[in-house]
C-alpha positions as CSV (number, residue, x, y, z in Angstrom):
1,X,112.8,124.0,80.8
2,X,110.7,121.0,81.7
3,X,113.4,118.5,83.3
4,X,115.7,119.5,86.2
5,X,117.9,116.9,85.2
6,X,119.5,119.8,82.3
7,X,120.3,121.6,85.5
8,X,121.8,118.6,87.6
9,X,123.9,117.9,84.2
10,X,124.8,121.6,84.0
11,X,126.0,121.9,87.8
12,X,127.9,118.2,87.5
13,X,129.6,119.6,84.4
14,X,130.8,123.1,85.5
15,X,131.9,121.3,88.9
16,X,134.1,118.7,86.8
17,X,135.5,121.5,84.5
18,X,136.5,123.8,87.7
19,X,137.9,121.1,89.4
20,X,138.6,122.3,92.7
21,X,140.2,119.7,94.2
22,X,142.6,119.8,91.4
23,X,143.3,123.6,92.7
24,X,144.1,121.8,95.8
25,X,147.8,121.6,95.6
26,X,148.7,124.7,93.7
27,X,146.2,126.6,96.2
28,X,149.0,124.8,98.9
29,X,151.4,125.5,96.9
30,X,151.1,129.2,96.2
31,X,150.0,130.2,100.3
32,X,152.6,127.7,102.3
33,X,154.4,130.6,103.4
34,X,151.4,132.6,104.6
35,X,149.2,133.2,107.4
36,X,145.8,131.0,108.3
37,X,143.9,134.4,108.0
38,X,145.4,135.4,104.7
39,X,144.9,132.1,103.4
40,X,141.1,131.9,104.1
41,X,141.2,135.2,102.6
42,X,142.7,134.1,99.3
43,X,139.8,131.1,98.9
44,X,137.3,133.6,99.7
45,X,138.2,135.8,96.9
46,X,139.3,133.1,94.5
47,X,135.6,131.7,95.0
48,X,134.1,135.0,94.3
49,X,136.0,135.3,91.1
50,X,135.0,132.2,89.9
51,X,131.5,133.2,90.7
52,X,131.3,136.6,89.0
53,X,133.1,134.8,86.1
54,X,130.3,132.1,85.3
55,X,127.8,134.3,85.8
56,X,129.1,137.2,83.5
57,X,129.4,134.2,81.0
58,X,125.7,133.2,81.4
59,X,124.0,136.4,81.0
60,X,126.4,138.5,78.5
61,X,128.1,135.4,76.6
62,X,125.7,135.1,73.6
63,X,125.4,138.7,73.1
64,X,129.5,138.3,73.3
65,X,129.1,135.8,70.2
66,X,126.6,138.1,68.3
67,X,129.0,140.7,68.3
68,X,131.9,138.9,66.9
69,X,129.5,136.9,64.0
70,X,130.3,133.8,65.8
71,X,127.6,130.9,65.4
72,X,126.5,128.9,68.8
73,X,127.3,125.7,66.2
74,X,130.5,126.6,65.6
75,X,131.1,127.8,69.4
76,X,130.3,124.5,70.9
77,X,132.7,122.4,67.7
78,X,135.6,125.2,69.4
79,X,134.3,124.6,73.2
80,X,134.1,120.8,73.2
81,X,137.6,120.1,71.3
82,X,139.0,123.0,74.5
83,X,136.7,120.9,76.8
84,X,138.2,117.2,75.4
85,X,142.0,118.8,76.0
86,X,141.4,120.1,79.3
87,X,139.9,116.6,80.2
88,X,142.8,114.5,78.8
89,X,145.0,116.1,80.6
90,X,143.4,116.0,83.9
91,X,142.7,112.1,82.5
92,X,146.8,111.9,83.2
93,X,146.4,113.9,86.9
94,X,148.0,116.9,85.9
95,X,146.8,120.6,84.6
96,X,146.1,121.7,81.2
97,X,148.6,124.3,79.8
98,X,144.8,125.9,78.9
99,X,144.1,126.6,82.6
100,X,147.7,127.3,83.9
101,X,151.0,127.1,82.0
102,X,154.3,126.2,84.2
103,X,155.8,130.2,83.3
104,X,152.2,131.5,84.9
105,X,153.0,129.0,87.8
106,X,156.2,130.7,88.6
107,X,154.9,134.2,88.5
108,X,152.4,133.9,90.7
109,X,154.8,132.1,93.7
110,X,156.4,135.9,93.6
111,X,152.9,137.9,93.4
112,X,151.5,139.0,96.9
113,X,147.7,138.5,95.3
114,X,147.3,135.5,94.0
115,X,143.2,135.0,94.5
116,X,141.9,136.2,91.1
117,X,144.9,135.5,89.0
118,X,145.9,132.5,88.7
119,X,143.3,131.2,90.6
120,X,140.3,132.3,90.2
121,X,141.1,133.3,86.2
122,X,142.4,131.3,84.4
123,X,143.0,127.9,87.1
124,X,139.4,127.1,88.0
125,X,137.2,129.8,85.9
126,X,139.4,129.5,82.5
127,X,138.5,129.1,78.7
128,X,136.7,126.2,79.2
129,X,134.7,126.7,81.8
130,X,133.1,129.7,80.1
131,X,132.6,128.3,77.2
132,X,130.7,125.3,79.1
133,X,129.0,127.8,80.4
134,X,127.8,129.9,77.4
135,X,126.9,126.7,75.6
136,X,124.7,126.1,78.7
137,X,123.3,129.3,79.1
138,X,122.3,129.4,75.2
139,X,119.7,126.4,75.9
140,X,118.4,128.8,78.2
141,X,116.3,131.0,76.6
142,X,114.1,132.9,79.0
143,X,115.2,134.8,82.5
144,X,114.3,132.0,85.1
145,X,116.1,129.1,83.3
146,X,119.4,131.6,83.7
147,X,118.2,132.1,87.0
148,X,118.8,128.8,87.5
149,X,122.1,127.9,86.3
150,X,123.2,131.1,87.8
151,X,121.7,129.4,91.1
152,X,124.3,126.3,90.0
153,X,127.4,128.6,89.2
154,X,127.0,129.9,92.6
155,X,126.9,126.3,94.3
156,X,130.0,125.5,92.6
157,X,131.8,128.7,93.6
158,X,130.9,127.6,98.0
159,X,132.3,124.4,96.6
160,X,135.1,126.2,95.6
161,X,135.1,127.9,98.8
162,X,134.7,124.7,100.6
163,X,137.6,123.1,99.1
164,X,140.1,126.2,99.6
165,X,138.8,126.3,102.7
166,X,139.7,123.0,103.8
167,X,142.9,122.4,101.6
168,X,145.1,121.1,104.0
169,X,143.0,118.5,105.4
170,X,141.7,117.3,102.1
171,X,145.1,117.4,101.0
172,X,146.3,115.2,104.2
173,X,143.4,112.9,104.0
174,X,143.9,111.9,100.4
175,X,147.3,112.5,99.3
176,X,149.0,113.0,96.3
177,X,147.4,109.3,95.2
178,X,143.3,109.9,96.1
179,X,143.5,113.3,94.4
180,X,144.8,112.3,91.2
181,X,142.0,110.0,91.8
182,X,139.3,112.2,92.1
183,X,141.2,114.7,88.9
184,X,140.7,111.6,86.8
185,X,137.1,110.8,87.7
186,X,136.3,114.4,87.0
187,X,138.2,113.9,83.5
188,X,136.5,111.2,82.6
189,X,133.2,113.1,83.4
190,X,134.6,116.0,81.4
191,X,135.5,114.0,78.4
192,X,131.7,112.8,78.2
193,X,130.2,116.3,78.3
194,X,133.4,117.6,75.7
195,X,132.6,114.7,73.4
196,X,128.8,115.7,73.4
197,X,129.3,119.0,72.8
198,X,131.6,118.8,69.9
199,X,129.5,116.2,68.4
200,X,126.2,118.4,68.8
201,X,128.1,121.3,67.2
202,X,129.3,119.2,64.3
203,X,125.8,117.9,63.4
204,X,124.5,121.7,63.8
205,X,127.3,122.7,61.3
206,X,126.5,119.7,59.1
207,X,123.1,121.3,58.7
208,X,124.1,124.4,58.2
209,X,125.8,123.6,55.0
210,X,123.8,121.2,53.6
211,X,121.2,122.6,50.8
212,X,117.8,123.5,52.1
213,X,115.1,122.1,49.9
């Protein structure tokens, strides 16, 4: 591709759709009772996840839609209205029953590894975050341009990293208030690119059915 800017929008999106200063407060929620060491532990491996998940996605996710018959138009109609939900709800500071459900929430507080599930899978690297991804990735025809946006999936996992890392003190600094701040920024940034993507897929659809001359 000619423009960096597809990658700049492509790293922007995936970092508004993982949200991890939204995984904040359940990250401090879930470790409370555990050791520094075993904390910094968790965000390493939750990062990883997150990492192996996107990437997966952008080299194996439109052979993934081959096999199951499913058209890229019709993938992004299904990935933007996931993409729209996720950001509503993150619109009203809180987490999308697609990314975490309370009953998931409660199971985890009694598991003793908690990195890849829920956090890694399904919190930050969920349903819609793959499918951003894949919608990405299929704009991205040749071996460098993937190389790329795996290049941006693995920025956004050290941010992931970052923010684990430093969860208390970003969670001290900004308080309940500046972090639902910050969730609905990235929302609103999320609703943009959801809205886009549905909208592109519903014009690709649109030419699908209509008659060709």
């Amino acid at each position: 591709m000619e423009s960096y800017t597809f990658y700049l929008q492509a790293f922007i999106g995936m970092l508004a759709i993982v949200n991890p200063l939204g995984a904040v407060p359940v990250f401090l929620a879930l470790t409370g009772d555990r050791g520094h060491q075993e904390r910094m532990t968790i965000a390493r491996i939750a990062a990883l996840t997150v990492f192996l998940v996107l990437l997966v996605s952008i080299w194996v996710g439109d052979e993934v839609l081959r096999f199951f018959g499913i058209s890229v138009a019709a993938f992004r109609v299904g990935g933007g209205l996931l993409i729209l939900l996720m950001a509503i709800a993150m619109l009203h500071a809180r987490q999308s029953h697609v990314a975490h459900t309370e009953d998931e929430a409660e199971e985890a507080a009694s598991q003793e590894s908690i990195a890849v599930v829920p956090l890694g899978i399904p919190l930050m690297a969920g349903p819609g975050a793959i499918s951003l991804v894949i919608v990405n990735a299929h704009q991205a025809q040749v071996w460098l341009d993937r190389l790329w946006l795996s290049l941006c999936v693995a920025g956004v996992a050290v941010l992931v990293w970052l923010a684990l890392h430093l969860a208390e003190p970003i969670g001290n600094a900004l308080g309940v208030t500046g972090l639902n701040i910050m969730i609905r920024i990235m929302g609103l940034l999320l609703a943009a690119i959801g809205a886009q993507i549905l909208f592109e897929g519903g014009v690709a659809l649109v030419i699908q059915l209509l008659p060709k001359a």
